[in-house]
N, CA, C and O atoms as CSV, one atom per row, in Angstrom:
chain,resi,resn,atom,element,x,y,z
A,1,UNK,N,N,18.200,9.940,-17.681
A,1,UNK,CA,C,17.150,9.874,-18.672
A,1,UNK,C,C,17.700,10.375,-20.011
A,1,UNK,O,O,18.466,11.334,-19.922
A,2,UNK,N,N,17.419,9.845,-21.367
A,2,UNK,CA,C,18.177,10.183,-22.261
A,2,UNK,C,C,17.321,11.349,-23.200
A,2,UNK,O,O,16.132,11.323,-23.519
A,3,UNK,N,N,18.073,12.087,-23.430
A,3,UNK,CA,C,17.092,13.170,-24.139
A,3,UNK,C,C,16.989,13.053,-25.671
A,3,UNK,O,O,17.714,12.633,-26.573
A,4,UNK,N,N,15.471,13.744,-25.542
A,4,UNK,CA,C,14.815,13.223,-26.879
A,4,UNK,C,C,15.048,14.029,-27.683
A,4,UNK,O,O,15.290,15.231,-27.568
A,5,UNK,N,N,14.972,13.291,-28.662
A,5,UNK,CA,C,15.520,14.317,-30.386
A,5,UNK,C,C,14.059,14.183,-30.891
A,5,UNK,O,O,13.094,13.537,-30.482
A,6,UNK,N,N,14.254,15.033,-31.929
A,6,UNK,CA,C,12.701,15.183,-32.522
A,6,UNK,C,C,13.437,15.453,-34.344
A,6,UNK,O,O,14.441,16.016,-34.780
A,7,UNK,N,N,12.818,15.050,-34.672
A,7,UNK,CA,C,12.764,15.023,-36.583
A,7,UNK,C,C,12.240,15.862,-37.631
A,7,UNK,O,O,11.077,16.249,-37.511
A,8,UNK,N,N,12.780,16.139,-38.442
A,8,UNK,CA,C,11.593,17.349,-38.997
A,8,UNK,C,C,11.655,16.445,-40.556
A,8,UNK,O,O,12.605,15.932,-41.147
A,9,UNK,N,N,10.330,16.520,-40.852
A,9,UNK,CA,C,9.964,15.762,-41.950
A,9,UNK,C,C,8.991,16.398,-42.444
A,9,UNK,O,O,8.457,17.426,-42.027
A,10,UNK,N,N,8.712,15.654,-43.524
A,10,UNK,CA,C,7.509,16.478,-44.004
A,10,UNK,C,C,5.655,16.349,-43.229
A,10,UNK,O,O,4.799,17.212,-43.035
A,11,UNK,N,N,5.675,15.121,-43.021
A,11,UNK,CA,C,4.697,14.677,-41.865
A,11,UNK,C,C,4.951,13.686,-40.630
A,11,UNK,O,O,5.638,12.681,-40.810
A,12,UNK,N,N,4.537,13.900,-39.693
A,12,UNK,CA,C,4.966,13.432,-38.271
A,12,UNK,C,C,4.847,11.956,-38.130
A,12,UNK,O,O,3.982,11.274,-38.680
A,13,UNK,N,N,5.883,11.477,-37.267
A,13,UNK,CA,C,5.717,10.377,-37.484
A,13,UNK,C,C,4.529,9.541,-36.530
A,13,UNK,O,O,4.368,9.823,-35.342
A,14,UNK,N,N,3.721,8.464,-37.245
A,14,UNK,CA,C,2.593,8.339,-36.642
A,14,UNK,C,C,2.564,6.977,-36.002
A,14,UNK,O,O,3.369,6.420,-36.748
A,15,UNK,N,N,2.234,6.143,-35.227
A,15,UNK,CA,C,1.900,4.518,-34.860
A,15,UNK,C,C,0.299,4.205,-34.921
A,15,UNK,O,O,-0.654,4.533,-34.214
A,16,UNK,N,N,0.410,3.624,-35.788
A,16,UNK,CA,C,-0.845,2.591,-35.829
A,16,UNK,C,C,-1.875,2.004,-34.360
A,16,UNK,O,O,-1.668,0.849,-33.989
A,17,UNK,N,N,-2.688,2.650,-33.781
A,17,UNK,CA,C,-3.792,2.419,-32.830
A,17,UNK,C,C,-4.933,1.379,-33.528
A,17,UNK,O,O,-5.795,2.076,-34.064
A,18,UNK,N,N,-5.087,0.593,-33.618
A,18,UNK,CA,C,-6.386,-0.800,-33.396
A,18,UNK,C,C,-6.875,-0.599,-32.208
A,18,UNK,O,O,-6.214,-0.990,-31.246
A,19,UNK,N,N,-8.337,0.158,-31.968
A,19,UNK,CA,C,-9.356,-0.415,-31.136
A,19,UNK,C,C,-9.820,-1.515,-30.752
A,19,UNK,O,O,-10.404,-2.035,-31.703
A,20,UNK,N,N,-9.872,-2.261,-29.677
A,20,UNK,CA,C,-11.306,-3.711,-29.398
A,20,UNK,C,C,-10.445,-4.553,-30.316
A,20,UNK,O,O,-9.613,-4.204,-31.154
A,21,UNK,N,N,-10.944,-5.992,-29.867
A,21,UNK,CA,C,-10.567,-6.911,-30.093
A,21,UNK,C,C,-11.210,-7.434,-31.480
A,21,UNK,O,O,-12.440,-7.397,-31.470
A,22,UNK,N,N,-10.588,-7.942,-32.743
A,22,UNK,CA,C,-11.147,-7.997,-33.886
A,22,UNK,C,C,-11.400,-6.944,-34.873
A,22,UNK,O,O,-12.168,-7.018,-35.832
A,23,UNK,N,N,-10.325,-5.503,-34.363
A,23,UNK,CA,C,-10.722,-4.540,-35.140
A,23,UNK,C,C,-10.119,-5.039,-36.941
A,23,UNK,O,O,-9.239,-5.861,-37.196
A,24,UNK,N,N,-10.585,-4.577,-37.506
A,24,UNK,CA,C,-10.323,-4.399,-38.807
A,24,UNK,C,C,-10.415,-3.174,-39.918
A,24,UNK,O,O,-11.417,-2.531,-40.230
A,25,UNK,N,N,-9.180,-3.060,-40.377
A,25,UNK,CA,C,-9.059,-2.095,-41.176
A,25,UNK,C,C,-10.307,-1.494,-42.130
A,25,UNK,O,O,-10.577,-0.300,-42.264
A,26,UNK,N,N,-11.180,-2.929,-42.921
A,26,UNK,CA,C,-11.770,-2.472,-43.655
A,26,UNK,C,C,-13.024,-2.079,-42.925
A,26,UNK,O,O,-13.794,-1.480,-43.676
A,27,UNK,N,N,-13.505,-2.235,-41.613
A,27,UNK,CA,C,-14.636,-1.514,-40.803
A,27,UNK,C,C,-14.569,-0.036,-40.779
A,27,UNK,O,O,-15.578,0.661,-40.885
A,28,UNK,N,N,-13.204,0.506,-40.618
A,28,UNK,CA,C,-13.174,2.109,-39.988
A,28,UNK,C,C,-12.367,2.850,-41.419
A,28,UNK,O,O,-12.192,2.450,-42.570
A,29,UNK,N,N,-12.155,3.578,-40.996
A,29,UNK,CA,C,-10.833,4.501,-41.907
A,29,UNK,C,C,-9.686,4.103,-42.135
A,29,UNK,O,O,-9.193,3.637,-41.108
A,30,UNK,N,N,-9.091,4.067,-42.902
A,30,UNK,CA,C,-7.937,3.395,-43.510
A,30,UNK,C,C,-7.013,4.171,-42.959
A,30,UNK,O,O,-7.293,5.312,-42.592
A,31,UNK,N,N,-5.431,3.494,-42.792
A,31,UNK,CA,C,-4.223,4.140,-41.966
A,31,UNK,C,C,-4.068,5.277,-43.073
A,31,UNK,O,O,-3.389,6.224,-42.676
A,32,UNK,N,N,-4.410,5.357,-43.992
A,32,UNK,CA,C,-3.673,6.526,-45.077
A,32,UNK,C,C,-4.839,7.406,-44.600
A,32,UNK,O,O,-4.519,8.533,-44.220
A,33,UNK,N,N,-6.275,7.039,-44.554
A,33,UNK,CA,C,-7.400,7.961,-44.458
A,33,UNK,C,C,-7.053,9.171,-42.707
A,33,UNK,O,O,-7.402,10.336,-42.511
A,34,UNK,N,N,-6.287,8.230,-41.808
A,34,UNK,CA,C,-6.168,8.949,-41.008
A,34,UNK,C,C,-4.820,9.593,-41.017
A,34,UNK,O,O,-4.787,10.713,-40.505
A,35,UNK,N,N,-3.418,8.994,-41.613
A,35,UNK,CA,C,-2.557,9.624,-41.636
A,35,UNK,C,C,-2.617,11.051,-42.178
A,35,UNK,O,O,-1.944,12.001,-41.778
A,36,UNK,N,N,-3.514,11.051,-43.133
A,36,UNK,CA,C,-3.606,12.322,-43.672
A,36,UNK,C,C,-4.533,13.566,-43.068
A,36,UNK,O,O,-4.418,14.791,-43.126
A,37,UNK,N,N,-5.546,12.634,-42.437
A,37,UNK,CA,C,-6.132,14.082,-41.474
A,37,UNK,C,C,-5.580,14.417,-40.146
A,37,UNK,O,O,-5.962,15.359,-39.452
A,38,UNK,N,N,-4.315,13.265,-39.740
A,38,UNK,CA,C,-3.597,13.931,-38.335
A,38,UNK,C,C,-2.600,14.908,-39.214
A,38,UNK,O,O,-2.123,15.840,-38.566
A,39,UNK,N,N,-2.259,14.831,-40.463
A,39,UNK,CA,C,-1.333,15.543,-41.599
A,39,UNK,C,C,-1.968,17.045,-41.547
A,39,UNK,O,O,-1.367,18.096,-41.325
A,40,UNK,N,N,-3.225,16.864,-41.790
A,40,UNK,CA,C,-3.794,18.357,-42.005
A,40,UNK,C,C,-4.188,19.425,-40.340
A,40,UNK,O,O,-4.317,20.632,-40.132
A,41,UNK,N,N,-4.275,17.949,-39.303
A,41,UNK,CA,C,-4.511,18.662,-37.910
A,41,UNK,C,C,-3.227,19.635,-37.701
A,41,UNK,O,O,-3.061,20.855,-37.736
A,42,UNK,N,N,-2.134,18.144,-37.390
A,42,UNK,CA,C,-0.469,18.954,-37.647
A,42,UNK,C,C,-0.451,20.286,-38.032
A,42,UNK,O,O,-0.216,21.159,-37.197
A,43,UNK,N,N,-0.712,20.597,-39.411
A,43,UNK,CA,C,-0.649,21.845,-40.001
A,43,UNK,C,C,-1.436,22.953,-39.451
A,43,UNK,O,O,-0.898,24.030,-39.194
A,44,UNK,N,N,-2.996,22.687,-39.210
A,44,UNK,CA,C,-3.670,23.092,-38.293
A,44,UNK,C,C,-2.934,23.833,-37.148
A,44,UNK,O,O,-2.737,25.044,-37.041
A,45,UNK,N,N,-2.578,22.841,-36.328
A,45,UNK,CA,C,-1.762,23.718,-35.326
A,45,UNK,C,C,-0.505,24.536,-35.284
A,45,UNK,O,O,0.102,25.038,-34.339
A,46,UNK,N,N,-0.274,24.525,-36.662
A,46,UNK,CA,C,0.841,25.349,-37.022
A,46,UNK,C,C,2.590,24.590,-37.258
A,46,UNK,O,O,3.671,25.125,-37.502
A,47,UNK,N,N,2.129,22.919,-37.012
A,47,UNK,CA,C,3.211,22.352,-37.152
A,47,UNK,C,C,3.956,22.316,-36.638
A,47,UNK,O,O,5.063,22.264,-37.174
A,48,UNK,N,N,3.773,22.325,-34.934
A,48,UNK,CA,C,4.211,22.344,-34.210
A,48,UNK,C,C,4.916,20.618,-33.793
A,48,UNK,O,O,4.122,19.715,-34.058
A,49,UNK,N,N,5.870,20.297,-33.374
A,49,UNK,CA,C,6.069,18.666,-32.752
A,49,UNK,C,C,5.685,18.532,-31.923
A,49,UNK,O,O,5.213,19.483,-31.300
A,50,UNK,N,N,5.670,17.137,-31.393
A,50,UNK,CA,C,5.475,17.006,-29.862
A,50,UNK,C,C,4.351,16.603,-29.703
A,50,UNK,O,O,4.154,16.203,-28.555
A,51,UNK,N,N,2.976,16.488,-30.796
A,51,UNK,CA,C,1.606,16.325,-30.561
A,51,UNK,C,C,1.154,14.611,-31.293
A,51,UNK,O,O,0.086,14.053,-31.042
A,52,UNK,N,N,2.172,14.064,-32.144
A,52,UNK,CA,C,1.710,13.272,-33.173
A,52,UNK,C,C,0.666,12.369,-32.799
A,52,UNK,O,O,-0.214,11.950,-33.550
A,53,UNK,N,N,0.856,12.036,-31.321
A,53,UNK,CA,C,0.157,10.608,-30.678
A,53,UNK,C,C,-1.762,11.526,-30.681
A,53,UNK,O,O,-2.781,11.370,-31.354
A,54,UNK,N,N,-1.397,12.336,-29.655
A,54,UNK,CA,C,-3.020,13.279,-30.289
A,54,UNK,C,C,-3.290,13.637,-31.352
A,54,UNK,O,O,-4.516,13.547,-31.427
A,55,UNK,N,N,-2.725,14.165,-32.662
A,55,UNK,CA,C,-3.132,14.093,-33.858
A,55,UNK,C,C,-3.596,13.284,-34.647
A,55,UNK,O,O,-4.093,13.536,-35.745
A,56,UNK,N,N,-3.413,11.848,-33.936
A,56,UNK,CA,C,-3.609,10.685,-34.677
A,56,UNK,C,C,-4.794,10.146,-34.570
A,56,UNK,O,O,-5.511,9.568,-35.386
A,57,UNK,N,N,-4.990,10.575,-32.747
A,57,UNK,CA,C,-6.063,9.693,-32.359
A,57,UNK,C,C,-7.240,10.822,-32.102
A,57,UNK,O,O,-8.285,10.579,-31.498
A,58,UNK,N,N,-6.826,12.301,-32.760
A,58,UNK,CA,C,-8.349,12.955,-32.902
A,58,UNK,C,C,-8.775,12.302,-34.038
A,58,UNK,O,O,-9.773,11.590,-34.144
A,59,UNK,N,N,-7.447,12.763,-35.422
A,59,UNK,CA,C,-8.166,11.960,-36.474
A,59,UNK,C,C,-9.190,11.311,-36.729
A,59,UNK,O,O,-10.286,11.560,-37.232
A,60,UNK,N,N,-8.337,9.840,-36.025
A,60,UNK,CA,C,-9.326,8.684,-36.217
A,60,UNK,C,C,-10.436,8.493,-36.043
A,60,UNK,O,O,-11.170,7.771,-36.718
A,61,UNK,N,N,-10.856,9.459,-34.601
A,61,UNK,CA,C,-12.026,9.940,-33.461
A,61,UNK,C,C,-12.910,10.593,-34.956
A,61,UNK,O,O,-13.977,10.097,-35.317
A,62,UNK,N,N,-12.421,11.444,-35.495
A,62,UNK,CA,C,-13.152,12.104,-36.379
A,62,UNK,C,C,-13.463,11.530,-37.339
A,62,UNK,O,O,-14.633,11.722,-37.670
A,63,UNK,N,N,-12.849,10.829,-38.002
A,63,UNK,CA,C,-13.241,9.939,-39.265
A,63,UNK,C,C,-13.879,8.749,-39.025
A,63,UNK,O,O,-14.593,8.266,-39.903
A,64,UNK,N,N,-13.704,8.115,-37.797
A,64,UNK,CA,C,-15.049,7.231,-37.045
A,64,UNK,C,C,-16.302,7.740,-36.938
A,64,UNK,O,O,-17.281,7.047,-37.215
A,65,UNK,N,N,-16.417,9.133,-36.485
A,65,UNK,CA,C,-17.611,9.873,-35.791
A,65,UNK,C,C,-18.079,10.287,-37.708
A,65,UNK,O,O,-19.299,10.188,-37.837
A,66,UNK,N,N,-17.523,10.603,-38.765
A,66,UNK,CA,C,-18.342,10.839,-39.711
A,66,UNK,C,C,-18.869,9.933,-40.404
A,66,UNK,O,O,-19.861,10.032,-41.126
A,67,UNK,N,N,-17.836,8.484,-40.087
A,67,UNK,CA,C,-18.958,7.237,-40.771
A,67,UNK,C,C,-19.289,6.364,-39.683
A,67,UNK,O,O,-18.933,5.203,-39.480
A,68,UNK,N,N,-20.170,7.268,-38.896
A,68,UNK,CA,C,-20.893,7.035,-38.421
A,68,UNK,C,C,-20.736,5.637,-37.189
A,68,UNK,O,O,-21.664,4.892,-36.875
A,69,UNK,N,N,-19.128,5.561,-36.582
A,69,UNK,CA,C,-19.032,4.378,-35.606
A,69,UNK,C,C,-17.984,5.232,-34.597
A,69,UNK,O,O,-16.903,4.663,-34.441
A,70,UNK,N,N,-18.137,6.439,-33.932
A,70,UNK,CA,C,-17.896,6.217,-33.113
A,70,UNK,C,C,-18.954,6.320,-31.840
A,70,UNK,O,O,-18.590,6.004,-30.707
């Protein structure tokens, strides 16, 4: 198994999640709208690695749930 390296940057690196079939950008939060609150979770937890894929997708969870679709 090949071992994993990890990066230090200034924010983690993130992949793009689309919900359901026909999602569209301009329905939910924008990739910058969530890059930046998995940016501030990150920090939140002290900036730790290893979390990016959950940082991303509380985000989104959260910025869905305040306008009102999740």
């Amino acid at each position: 198994m090949p071992k994993r390296t990890t990066q230090k940057e200034d924010t983690p690196r993130m992949k793009r999640i689309i919900f359901g079939k026909g999602a569209s950008a301009s329905h939910g939060p924008s990739q910058g709208e969530i890059e930046w609150r998995a940016y501030q979770i990150f920090l939140e937890r002290g900036g730790t690695d290893g979390h990016a894929e959950r940082d991303w997708l509380q985000a989104e969870y959260q910025l869905r749930r305040e306008k009102g679709q999740a």
